[in-house]
DRENDREN-202960 format. One line per 5 residues: number of its first residue (from 1); their letters; for each residue x, y, z of C-alpha. Coordinates in steps of 0.2 Angstrom, whole numbers. Layout:
// DRENDREN-202960
NUM) a) X,Y,Z | ...
END
This chain:
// DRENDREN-202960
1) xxxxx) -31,-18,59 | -37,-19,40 | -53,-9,36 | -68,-22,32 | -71,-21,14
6) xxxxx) -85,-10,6 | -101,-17,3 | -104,-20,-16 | -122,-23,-21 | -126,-40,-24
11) xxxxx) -122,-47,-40 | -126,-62,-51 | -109,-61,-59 | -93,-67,-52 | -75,-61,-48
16) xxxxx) -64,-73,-59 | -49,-65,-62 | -42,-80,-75 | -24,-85,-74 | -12,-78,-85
21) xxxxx) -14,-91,-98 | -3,-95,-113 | -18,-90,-125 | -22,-74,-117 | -20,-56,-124
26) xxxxx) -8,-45,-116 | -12,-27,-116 | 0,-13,-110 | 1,3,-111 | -14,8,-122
31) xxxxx) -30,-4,-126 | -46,-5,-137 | -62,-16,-133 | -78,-18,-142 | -95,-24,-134
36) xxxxx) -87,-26,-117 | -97,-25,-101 | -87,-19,-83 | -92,-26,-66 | -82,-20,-50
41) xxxxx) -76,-33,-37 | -75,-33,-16 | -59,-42,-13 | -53,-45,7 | -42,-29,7
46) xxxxx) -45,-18,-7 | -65,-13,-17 | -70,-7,-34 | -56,-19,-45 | -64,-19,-60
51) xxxxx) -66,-34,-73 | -72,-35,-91 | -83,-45,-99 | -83,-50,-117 | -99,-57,-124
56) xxxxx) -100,-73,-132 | -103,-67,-150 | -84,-60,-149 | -75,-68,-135 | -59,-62,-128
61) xxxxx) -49,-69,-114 | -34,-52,-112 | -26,-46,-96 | -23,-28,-94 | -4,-23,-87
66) xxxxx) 0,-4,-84 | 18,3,-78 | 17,3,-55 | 28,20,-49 | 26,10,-32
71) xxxxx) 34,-8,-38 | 44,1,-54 | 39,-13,-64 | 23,-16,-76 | 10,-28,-66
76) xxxxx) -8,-35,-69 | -22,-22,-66 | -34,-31,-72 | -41,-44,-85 | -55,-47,-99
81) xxxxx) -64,-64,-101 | -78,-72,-108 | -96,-69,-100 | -102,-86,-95 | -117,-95,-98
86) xxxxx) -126,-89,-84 | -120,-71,-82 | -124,-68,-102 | -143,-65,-99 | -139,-52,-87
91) xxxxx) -131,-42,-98 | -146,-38,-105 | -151,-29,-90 | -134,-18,-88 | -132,2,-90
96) xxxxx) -130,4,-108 | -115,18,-116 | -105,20,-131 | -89,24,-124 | -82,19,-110
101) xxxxx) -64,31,-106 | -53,20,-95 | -39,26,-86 | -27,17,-75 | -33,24,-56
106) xxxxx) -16,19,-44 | -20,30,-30 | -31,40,-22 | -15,56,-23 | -13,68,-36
111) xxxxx) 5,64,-34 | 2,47,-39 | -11,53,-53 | 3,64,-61 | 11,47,-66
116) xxxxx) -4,42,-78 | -14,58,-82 | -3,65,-94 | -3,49,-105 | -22,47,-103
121) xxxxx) -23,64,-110 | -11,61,-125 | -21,44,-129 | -41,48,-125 | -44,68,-126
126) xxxxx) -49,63,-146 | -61,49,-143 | -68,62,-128 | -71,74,-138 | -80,62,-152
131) xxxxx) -92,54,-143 | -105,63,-130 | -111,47,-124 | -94,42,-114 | -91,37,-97
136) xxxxx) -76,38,-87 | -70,22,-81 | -56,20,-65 | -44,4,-66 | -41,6,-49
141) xxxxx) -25,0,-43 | -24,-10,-26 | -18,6,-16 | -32,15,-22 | -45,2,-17
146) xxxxx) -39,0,1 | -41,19,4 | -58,20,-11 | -72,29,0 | -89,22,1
151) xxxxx) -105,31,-3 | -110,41,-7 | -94,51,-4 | -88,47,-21 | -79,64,-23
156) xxxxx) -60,59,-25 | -50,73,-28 | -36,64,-38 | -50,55,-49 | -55,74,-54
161) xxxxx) -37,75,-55 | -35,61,-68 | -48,68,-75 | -48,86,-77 | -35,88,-95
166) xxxxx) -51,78,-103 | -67,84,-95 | -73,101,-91 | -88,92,-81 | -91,99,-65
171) xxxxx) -85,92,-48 | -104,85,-44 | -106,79,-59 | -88,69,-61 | -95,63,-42
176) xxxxx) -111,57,-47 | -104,50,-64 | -95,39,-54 | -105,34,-40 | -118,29,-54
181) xxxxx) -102,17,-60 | -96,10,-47 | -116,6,-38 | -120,-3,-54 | -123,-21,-56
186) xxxxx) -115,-20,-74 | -111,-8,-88 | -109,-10,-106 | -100,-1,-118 | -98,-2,-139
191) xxxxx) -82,2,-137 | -69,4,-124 | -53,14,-127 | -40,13,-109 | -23,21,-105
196) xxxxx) -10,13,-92 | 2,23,-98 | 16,29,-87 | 21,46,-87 | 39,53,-76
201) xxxxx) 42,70,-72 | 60,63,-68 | 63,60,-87 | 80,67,-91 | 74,69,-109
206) xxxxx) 68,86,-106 | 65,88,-125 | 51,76,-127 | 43,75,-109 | 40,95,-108
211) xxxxx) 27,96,-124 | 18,82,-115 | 18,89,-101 | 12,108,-108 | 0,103,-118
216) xxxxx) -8,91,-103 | -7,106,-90 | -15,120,-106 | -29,108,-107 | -32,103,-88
221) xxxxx) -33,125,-85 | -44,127,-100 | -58,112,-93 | -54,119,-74 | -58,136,-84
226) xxxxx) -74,131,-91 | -79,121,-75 | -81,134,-61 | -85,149,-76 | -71,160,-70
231) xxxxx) -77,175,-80 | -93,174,-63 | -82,167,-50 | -71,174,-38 | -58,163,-29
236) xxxxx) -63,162,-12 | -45,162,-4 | -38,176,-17 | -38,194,-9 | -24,199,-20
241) xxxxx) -24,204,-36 | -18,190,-47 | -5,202,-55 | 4,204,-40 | 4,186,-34
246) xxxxx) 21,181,-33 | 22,166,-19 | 8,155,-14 | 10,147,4 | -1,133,6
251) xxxxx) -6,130,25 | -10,112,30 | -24,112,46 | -27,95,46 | -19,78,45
256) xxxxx) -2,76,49 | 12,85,44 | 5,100,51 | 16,116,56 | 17,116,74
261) xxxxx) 23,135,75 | 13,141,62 | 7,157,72 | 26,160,70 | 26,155,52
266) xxxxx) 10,166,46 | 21,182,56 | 35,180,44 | 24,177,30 | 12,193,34
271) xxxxx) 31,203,32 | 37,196,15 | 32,205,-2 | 16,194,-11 | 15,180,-3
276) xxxxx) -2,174,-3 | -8,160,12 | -18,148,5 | -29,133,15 | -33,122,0
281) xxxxx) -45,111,7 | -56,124,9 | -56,126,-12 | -63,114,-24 | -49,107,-35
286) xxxxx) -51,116,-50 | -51,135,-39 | -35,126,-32 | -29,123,-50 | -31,140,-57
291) xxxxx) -24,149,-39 | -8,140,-41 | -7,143,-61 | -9,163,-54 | 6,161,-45
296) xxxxx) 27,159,-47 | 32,153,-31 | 24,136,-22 | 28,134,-4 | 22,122,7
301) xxxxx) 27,106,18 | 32,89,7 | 13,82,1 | 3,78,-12 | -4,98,-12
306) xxxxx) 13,103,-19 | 7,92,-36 | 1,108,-42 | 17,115,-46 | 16,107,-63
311) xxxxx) 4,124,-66 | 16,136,-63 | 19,143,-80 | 31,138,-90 | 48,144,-97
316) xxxxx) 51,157,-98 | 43,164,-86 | 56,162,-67 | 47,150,-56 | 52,143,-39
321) xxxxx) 48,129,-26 | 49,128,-7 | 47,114,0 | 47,109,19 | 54,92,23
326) xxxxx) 52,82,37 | 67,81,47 | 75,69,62 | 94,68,67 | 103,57,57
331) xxxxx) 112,52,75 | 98,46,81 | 92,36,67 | 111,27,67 | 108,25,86
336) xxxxx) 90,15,81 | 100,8,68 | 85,12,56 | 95,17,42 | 79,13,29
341) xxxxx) 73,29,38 | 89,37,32 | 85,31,13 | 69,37,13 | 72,55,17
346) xxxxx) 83,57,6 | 70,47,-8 | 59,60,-2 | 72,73,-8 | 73,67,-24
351) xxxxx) 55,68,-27 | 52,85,-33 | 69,89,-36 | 67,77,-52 | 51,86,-55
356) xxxxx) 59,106,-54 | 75,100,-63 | 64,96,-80 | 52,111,-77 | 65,122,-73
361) xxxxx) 59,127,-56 | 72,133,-43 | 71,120,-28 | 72,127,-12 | 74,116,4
366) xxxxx) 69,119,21 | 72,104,33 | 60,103,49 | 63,94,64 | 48,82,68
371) xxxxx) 39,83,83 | 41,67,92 | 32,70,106 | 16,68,95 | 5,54,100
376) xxxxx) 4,47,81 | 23,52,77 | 32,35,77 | 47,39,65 | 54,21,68
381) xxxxx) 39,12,64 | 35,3,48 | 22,15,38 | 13,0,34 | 11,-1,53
386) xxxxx) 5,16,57 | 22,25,59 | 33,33,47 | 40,50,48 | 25,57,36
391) xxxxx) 13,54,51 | 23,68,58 | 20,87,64 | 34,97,60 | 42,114,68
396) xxxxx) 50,125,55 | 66,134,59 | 59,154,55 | 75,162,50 | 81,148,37
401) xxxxx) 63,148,30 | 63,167,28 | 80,166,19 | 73,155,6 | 57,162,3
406) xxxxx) 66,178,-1 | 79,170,-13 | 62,159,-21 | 55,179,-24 | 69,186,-28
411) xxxxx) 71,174,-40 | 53,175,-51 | 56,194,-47 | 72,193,-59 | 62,193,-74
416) xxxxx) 55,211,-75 | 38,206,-80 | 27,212,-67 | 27,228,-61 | 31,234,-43
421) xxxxx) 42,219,-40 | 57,229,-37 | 48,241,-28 | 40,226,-17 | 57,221,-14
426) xxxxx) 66,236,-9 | 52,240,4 | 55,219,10 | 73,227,14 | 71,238,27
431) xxxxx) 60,227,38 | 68,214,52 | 67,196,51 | 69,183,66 | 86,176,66
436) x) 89,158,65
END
């Protein structure tokens, strides 16, 4: 059943996005405007599309393409035409700003946001910096305006995501920022200067994708830094020191995807050398940002949270990944004959193994059988329809998850830096671990 589409105030402007015509302007990747106005649209399955308006002093008639990681393919986000007669005097009557900073908003996922932060950063952090008077301006995708929440709850974590390498603004104030935006009749800008770049961790061209990504990660901790003063504020969840934090295990309480023997899981953990249990919903972002750039080791089951390990440090320092992956019996999938299902565990594979491959992180895999018996499990339904293997709980087999969290800390511990490590490891020894 498709959620009714959220209430935008009323507006004497209307939602034409033109054809793509032979005389229109196509703009890809990056884009400049001048003396443009934004109004956001309610369509029947997605909200808050945006749309430009030029005035008639310097027309402009332009559709705006950025790269889809969903549809691998550059498609239209959105377009810029010509106010009409009768919208022009209402111009007069918009929110007024010099800059406006748009960046291409696909999805509400900091998965998804990884795909188009890093080339935001490279292309606006300047023009940021510049000009005081800027506002943020999201070119949300479809995907993102069929999940967009309505207000006030305006705080999307992936916005602050996409966000965070260009602002040190605080959580509220990115919030209410945006909420201000998006409630508007109209806004106006002198100048707008947008990104729909595309950015892939998957890039086998290591030598230019890592100073990208470095220098995005370097700015997003300084501005996550500066955000939540981190010289007054202690992170809620971290009761270790941050010297000794090896292995970060973030516990998922909610949702799907949620371990079903994770009493069992948290008894293993409590038994291995500096792993730290994290629940990250219960941290803002940028306390979640700083945690995991604390740590070596990022384990957790296959979700969006795992984003953050693009601030683990960087080489050389050893890092590792753990990552927990939904699991049914390929017999029973060939006995549904649902072999889609077989093609996307194994895309699901390939996910962050592309990521750990260019950072290189050591990739270790723990596979989970789903619990089926689940009321919302329904592997062999279309995810579209409300199934899909991700709508899943999970049991972990303990013995082969202890196994890999011990060779992801041996592994950072091979480097020497930190002291204790081997000492940590040697004590580890002499302890009993469940068997498979």
């Amino acid at each position: 059943m498709k959620k009714p589409p959220v209430p935008l105030p009323s507006s004497p402007f209307h939602y034409d996005l033109l054809p793509t015509a032979s005389h229109s302007i196509h703009m890809v990747e990056t884009f400049s405007l001048r003396n443009v106005c934004v109004i956001f649209r309610n369509e029947s399955s997605a909200s808050y599309r945006p749309q430009f308006l030029s005035r008639p002093s310097n027309p402009l008639q332009a559709v705006i393409h950025g790269f889809s990681e969903y549809a691998h393919r550059y498609s239209r986000i959105t377009t810029v035409r010509p106010a009409n007669k009768d919208e022009v005097d209402h111009l007069s009557t918009c929110n007024r700003h010099e800059l406006g900073v748009a960046l291409y908003f696909q999805s509400n996922n900091m998965f998804h946001a990884m795909f188009h932060a890093p080339p935001a950063w490279q292309h606006l952090l300047e023009h940021v910096r510049q000009v005081a008077d800027h506002v943020f301006i999201p070119l949300v995708g479809y995907v993102a305006g069929r999940a967009w929440v309505k207000p006030p709850e305006w705080k999307a974590h992936a916005w602050e995501f996409s966000l965070r390498a260009l602002t040190a603004k605080a959580t509220e104030e990115i919030a209410r920022d945006l909420g201000k935006l998006l409630s508007a009749t109209c806004t106006c800008f002198g100048r707008v200067e947008g990104s729909t770049g595309y950015f892939s961790l998957a890039s086998r061209q290591r030598s230019a994708t890592l100073p990208v990504l470095h220098g995005w990660r370097s700015s997003a901790l300084e501005h996550a830094r500066a955000a939540v003063r981190l010289a007054a504020v202690t992170l809620r969840q971290n009761s270790v020191t941050h010297a000794s934090l090896r292995a970060l295990f973030i516990k998922r309480i909610s949702g799907s995807r949620v371990i079903v023997n994770q009493v069992e899981v948290d008894d293993a953990l409590r038994l291995l050398p500096m792993v730290q249990i994290v629940i990250m919903e219960t941290l803002t972002l940028c306390e979640q940002i700083l945690l995991a750039s604390s740590a070596q080791t990022l384990i957790g089951v296959h979700g969006q949270a795992l984003s953050h390990m693009v601030f683990l440090p960087p080489s050389p320092t050893h890092t590792a990944f753990v990552e927990i992956l939904p699991k049914i019996s390929t017999t029973v999938i060939r006995n549904k004959q649902h072999y889609m299902l077989l093609a996307e565990l194994e895309q699901w594979q390939a996910i962050y193994l592309d990521w750990t491959f260019t950072t290189g992180t050591k990739h270790l895999i723990v596979h989970a059988q789903v619990n089926r018996s689940d009321t919302n499990c329904k592997p062999f339904v279309r995810r579209k329809a409300g199934g899909g293997l991700l709508r899943c709980n999970v049991t972990v087999p303990i013995g082969k998850f202890v196994r890999q969290v011990r060779s992801a800390v041996h592994h950072v511990c091979e480097d020497g830096e930190l002291s204790g490590c081997v000492q940590a490891l040697r004590q580890e020894g002499a302890r009993s671990y469940p068997s498979v």
